[in-house]
N, C-alpha and C positions, 0 to 999 in steps of 0.2 A: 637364595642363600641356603646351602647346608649349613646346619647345626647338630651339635652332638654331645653328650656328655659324657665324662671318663673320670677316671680315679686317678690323683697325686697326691701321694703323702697322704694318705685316710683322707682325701675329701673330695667331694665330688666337683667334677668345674668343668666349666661352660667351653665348648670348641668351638670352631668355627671351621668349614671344609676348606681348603682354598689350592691352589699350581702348587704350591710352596708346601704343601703340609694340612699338618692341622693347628690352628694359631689356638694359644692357650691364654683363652680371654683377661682371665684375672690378671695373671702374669703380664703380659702386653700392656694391659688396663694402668696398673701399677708404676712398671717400669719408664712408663711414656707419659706418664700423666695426664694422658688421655681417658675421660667417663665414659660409658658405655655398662651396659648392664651385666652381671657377673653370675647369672643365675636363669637358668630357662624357664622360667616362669615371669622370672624380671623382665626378660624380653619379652616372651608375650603378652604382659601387660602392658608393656609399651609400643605395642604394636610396629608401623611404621618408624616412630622415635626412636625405637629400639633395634632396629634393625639400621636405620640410617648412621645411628651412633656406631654400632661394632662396621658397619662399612669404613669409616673414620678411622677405626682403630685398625683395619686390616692394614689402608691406605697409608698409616704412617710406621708402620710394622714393618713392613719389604724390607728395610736394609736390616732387618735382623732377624737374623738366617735362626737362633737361639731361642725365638719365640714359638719358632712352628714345631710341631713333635709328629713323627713318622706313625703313620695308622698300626704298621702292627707292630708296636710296641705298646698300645693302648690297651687297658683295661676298660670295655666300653659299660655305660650304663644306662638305662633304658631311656628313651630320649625325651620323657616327661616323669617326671619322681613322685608326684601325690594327687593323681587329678581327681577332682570329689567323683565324678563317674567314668565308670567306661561301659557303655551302651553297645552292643552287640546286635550284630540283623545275623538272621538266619533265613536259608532258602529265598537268596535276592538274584538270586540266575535259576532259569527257565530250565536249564540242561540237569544241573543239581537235583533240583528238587525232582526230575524226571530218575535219575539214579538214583536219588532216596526215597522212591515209591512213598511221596508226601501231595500234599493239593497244591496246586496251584497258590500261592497266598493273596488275598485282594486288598491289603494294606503291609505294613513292613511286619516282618514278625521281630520283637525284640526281645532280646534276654540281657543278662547283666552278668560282668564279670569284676573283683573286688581287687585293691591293689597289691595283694598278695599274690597274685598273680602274674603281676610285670615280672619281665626279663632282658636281659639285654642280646645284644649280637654279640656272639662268639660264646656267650655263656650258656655252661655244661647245665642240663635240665636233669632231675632226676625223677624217673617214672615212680608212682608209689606204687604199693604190692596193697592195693586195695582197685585193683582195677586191671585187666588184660587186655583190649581192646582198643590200644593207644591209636590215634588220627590227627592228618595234619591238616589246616586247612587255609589258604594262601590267600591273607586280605589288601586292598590296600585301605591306611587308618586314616581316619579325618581327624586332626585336634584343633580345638573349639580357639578361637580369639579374643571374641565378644560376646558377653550377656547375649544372651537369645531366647525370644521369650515369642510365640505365636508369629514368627517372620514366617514370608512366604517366599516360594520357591524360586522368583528371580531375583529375591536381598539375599538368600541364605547364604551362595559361597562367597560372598562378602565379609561374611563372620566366623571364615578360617581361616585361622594363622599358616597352618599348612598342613603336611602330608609323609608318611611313614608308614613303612612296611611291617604288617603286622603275619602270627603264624596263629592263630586259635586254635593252641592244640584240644582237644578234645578227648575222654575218656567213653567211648560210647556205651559202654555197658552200664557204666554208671547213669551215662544220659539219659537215656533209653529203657533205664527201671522204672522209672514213674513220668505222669504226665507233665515234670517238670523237668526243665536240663541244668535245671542247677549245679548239680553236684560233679558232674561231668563234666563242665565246663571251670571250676572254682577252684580246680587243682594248684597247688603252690608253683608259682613259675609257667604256669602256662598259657599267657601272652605274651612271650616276648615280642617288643618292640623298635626296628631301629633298622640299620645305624645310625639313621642320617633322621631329620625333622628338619623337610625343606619347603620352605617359606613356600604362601598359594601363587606367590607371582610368577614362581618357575613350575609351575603343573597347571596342566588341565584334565582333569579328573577323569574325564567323558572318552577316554579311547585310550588307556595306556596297556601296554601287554603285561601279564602276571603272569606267573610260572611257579611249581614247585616240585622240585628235587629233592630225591631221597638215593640218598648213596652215591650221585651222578644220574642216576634215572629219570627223567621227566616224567612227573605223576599228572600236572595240571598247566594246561596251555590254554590261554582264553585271553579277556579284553572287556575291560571295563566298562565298555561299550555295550555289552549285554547284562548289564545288569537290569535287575525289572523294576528294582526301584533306584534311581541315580541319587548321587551326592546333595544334590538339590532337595530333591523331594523327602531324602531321608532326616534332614537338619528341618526342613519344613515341619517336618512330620512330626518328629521327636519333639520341636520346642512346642508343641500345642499341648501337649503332656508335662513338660517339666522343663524348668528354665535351664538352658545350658550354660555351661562359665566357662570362662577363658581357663583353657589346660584339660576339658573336658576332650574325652579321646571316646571315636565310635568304630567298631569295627565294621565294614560297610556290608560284610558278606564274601562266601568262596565260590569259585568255578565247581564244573562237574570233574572228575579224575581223586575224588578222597576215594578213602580205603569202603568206607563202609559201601559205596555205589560199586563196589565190586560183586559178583555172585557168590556164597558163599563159601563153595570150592578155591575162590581165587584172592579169599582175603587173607594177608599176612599183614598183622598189623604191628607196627612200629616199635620195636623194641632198642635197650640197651645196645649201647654202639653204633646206634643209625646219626647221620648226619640230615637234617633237612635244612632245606636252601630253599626260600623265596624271594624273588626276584619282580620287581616291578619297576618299569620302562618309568625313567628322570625320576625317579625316589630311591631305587637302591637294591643291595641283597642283605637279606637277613641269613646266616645262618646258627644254627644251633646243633652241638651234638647232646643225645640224651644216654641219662646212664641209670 
């Protein structure tokens, strides 16, 4: 099941992807007096329940053509609204970290990005003038389902709800001032994530294609399949550190093809008026222009 979230009438409400459109949950919910949950976080706390319920609500919807709303006329909105974390791996592909003249890592490297940060697909980003050295970097995001607290690597993708296309933009000059990547990574609006947040039962983590575009240009062509630390191992990893909660979002890591793995004669880095597009095989494309 995709799911998505968009703006009507000043408020945020719950989609659902489907042939027909995009079903506008509350509204169907309502009108059918059919239950089903009204809120993406409602669903994932209801896990299965929750999704079986808006299956119900799809199934008795069809004959009303009224329900479903055309994608682009939507105002989209990031496809989870308040998760207490978002957990970030850096340098989780071999080829990366070989372009960003870094080590090898022997565990996941983690940093943190704050909800100031969310963005949606199709929403204009604007670069701050406290940073030149703008970067894209094409993830796909895991978001958390279930309390996860010390699981190990063959429960953990049990305990995602599902999966969403993430862009980590990154400030690198900012990054790359001190031992920390804080500040470079914590820019306003820069994770956008989306469109779509599709349930774990339609992905397999372990082999999809990721790509990213800038202008129409392909920057980053790879597969999730090289990551060096997988989906699994990284939910493993994480919950020994700190409990994860349902709506917790990680970003899992990017391929090699960023700006910064370029020589430094051949970096032009990201500016006003650039469109970037990521793309990942049965999750989706994000893109974003920045301004």
């Amino acid at each position: 099941m995709k799911l998505l979230q968009f703006i009507l009438n000043d408020e945020v409400r719950l989609g659902v992807k489907t042939d027909r459109g995009v079903l506008d949950v509350k509204e169907a919910s309502s009108r059918l007096n059919v239950a089903a949950p009204t809120a993406i976080q409602d669903v994932i706390l209801a896990g299965d329940e929750g999704t079986k319920a808006l299956g119900k609500l799809i199934e008795a919807a069809q004959d009303l053509s009224s329900l479903f709303l055309q994608e682009k006329e939507l105002e989209y909105q990031p496809v989870v609204s308040n998760p207490e974390k978002i957990v970030c791996v850096g340098l989780n592909y071999q080829s990366h970290v070989e372009e960003s003249k870094m080590e090898l890592p022997s565990s996941p490297v983690l940093f943190s990005k704050f909800n100031n940060t969310l963005a949606s697909h199709n929403q204009e980003i604007s670069l701050p003038n406290v940073a030149e050295k703008f970067d894209y970097e094409a993830e796909l995001v895991i978001v958390i389902g279930e309390e996860a607290k010390d699981v190990t690597e063959e429960e953990a993708l049990s305990y995602v709800f599902g999966y969403s296309v993430g862009n980590d933009l990154s400030a690198r000059d900012l990054q790359l001032k001190s031992g920390q990547w804080l500040i470079g990574k914590t820019l306003d609006h820069f994770a956008p994530i989306g469109p779509y947040l599709v349930t774990a039962d339609e992905v397999d983590p372990s082999g999809l294609a990721i790509e990213c575009k800038v202008n129409g240009e392909k920057r980053q062509s790879s597969n999730t399949k090289y990551m060096i630390f997988n989906c699994s191992s990284l939910i493993s990893y994480i919950s020994q550190y700190m409990t994860l909660k349902p709506g917790d979002v990680i970003f899992t890591g990017t391929p090699e093809g960023v700006i910064l793995g370029y020589s430094e004669e051949e970096q032009v880095w990201l500016q006003s008026g650039d469109e970037v597009e990521v793309f990942i095989e049965n999750v989706g494309t994000l893109k974003n222009t920045l301004i």
